[in-house]
ROTIPA-299589 format. One record per residue: residue number from 1; residue in one letter; chain; x, y, z of N, C-alpha, C in turn. Coordinates in Angstrom, 3 decimals. Example, Ala and Ser with C-alpha at 12.3 -4.5 7.8 and 13.67 -1.06 7.14 Angstrom:
2
+-----+-----+-------+----------+----------+----------+----------+----------+----------+----------+----------+----------+
|   n | res | chain |       nu |       nv |       nw |      cau |      cav |      caw |       cu |       cv |       cw |
+-----+-----+-------+----------+----------+----------+----------+----------+----------+----------+----------+----------+
|   1 |   a |     A |   13.190 |   -5.690 |    7.800 |   12.300 |   -4.500 |    7.800 |   13.200 |   -3.300 |    7.800 |
|   2 |   s |     A |   12.850 |   -2.250 |    7.080 |   13.670 |   -1.060 |    7.140 |   12.900 |    0.030 |    7.870 |
+-----+-----+-------+----------+----------+----------+----------+----------+----------+----------+----------+----------+
This chain:
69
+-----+-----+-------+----------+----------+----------+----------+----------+----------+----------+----------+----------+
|   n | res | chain |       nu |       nv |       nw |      cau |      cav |      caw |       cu |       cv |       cw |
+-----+-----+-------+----------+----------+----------+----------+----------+----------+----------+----------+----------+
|   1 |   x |     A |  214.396 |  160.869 |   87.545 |  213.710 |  159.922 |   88.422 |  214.316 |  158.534 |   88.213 |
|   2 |   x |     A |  214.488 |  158.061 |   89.214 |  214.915 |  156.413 |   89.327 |  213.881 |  155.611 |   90.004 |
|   3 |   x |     A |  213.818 |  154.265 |   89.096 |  212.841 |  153.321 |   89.562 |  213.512 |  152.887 |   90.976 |
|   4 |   x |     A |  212.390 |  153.163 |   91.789 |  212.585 |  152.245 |   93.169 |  212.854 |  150.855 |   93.459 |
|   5 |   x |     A |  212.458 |  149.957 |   92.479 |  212.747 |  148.740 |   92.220 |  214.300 |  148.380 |   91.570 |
|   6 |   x |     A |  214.178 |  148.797 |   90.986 |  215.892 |  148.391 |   89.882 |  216.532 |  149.256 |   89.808 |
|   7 |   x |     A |  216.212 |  150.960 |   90.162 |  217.657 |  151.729 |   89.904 |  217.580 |  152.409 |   88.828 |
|   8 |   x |     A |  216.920 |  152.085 |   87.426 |  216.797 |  152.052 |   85.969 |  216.516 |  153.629 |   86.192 |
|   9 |   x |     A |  217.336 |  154.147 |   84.960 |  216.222 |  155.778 |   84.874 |  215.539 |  155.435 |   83.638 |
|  10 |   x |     A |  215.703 |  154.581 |   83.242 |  214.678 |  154.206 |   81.941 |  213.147 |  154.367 |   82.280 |
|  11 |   x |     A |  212.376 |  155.543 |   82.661 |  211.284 |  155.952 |   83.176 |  210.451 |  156.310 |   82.115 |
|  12 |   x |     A |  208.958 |  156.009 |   81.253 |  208.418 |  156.417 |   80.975 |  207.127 |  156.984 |   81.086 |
|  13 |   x |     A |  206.438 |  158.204 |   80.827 |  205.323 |  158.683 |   81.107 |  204.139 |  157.974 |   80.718 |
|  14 |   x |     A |  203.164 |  157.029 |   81.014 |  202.666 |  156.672 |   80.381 |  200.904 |  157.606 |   80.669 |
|  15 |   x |     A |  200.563 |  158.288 |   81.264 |  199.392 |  158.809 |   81.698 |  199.632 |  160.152 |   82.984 |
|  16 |   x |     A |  198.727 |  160.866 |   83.432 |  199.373 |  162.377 |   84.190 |  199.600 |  162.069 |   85.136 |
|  17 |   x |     A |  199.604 |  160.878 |   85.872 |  200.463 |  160.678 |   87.407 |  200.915 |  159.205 |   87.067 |
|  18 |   x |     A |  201.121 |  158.584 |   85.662 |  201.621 |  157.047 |   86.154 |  202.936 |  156.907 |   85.018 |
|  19 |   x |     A |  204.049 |  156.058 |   85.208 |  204.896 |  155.594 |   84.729 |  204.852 |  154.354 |   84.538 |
|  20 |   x |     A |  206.331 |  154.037 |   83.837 |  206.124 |  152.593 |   83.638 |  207.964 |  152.591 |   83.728 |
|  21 |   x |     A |  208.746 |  151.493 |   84.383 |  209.960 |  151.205 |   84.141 |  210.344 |  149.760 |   83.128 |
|  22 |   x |     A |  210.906 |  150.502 |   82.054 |  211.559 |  148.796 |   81.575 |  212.578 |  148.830 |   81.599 |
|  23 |   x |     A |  213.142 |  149.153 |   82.945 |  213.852 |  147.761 |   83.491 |  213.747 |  146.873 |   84.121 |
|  24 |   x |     A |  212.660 |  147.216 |   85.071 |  212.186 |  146.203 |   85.621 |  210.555 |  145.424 |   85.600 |
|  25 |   x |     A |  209.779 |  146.571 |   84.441 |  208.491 |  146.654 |   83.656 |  207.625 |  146.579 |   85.393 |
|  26 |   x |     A |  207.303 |  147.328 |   85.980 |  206.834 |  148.403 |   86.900 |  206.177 |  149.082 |   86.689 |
|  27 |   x |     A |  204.630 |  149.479 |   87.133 |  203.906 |  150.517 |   87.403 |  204.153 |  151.589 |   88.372 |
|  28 |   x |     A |  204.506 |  152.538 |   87.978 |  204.456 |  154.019 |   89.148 |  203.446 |  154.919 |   89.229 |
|  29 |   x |     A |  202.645 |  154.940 |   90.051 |  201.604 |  155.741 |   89.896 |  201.678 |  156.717 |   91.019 |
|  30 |   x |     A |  201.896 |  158.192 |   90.997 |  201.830 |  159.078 |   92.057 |  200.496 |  160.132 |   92.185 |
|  31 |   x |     A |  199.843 |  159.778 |   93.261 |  199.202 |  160.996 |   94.093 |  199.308 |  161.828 |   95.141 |
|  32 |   x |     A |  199.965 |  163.021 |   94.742 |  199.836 |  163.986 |   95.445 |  201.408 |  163.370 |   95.688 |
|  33 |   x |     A |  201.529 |  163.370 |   97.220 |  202.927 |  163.008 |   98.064 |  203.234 |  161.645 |   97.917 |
|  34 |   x |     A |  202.360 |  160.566 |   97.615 |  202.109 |  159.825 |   97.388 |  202.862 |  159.016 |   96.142 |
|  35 |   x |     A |  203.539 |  157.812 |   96.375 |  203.915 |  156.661 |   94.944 |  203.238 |  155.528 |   95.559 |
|  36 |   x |     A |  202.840 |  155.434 |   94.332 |  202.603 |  153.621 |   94.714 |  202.966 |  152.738 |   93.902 |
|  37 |   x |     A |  203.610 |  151.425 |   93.799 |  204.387 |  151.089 |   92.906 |  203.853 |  149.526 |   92.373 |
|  38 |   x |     A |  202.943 |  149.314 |   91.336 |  202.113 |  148.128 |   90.944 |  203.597 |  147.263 |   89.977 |
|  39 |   x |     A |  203.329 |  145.921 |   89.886 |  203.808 |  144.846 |   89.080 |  202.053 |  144.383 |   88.138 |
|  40 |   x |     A |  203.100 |  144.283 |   87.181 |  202.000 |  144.160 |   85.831 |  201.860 |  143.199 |   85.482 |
|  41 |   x |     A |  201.176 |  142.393 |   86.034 |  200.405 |  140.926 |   85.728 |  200.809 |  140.591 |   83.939 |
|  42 |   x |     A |  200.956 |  139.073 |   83.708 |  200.653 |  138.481 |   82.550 |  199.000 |  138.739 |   81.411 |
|  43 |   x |     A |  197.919 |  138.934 |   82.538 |  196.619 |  139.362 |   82.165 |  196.201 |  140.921 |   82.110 |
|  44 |   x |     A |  197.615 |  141.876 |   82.503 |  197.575 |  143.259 |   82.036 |  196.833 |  143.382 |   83.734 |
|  45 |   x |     A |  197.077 |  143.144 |   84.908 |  196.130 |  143.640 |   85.978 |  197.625 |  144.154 |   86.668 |
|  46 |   x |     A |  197.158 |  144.811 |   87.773 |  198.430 |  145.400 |   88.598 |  198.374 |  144.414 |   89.928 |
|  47 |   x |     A |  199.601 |  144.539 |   90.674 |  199.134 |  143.636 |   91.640 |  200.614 |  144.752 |   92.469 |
|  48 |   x |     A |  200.081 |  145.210 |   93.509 |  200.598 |  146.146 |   94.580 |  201.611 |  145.400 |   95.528 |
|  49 |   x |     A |  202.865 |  146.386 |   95.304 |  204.510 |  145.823 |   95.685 |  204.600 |  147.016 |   96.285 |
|  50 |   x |     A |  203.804 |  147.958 |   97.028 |  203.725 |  149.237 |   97.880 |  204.651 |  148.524 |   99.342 |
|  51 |   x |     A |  203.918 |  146.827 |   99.722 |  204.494 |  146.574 |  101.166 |  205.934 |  146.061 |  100.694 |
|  52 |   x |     A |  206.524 |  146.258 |   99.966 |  208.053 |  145.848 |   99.414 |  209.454 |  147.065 |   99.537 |
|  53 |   x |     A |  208.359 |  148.025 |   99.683 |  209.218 |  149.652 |   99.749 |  208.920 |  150.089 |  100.890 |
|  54 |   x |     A |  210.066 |  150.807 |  101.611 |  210.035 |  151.308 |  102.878 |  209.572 |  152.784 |  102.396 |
|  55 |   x |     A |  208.968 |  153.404 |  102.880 |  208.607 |  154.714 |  102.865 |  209.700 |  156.399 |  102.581 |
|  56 |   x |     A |  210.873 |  155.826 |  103.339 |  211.936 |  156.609 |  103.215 |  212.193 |  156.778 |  101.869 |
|  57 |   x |     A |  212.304 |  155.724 |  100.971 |  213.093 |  155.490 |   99.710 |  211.820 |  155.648 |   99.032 |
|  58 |   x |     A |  210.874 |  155.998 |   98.876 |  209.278 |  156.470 |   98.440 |  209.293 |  158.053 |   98.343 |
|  59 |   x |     A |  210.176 |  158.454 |   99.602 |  209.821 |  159.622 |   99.907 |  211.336 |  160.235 |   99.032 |
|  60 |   x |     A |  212.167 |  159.840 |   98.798 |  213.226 |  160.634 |   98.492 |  213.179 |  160.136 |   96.869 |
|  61 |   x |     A |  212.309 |  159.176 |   96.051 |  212.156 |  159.212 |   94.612 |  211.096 |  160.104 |   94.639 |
|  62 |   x |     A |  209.900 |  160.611 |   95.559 |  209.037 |  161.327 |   95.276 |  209.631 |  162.910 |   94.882 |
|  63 |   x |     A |  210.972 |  163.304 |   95.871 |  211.617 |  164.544 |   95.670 |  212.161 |  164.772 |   94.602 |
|  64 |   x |     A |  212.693 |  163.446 |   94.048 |  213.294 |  163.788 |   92.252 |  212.397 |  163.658 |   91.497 |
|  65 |   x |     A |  211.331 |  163.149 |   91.398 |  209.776 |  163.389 |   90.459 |  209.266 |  164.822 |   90.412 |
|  66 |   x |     A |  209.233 |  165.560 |   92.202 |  208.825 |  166.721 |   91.692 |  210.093 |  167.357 |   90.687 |
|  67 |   x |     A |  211.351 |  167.409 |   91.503 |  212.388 |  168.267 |   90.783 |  212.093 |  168.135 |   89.171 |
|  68 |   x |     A |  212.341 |  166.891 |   89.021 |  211.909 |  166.966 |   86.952 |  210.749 |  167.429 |   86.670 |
|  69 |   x |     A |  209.535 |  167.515 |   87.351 |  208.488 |  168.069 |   86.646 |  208.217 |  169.543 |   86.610 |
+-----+-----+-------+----------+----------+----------+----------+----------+----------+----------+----------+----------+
């Protein structure tokens, strides 16, 4: 899996549908068909960068998430 944001495969699991990238320190959280991709506040809150990603490029990191799992 590659972060949608930076490219990074530096991907970690942090919970059963969410990641985290440090490379670009990124929330990934997937449901179902579904990514949604949070930025992690200074106060630990998420703040949603979903309208920053076109859907296409959502949909073709969602296909290498299933493949690895």
């Amino acid at each position: 899996m590659k972060c949608p944001n930076c490219g990074s495969k530096d991907i970690g699991k942090i919970g059963s549908h969410q990641f985290y990238c440090w490379g670009c320190f990124i929330e990934l959280t997937v449901n179902g068909e579904k990514m949604s991709v949070y930025q992690v506040e200074e106060d630990g809150t998420l703040s949603s960068l979903d309208d920053l990603f076109c859907g296409e490029d959502m949909a073709q990191e969602m296909t290498h998430l299933h493949a690895s799992s």
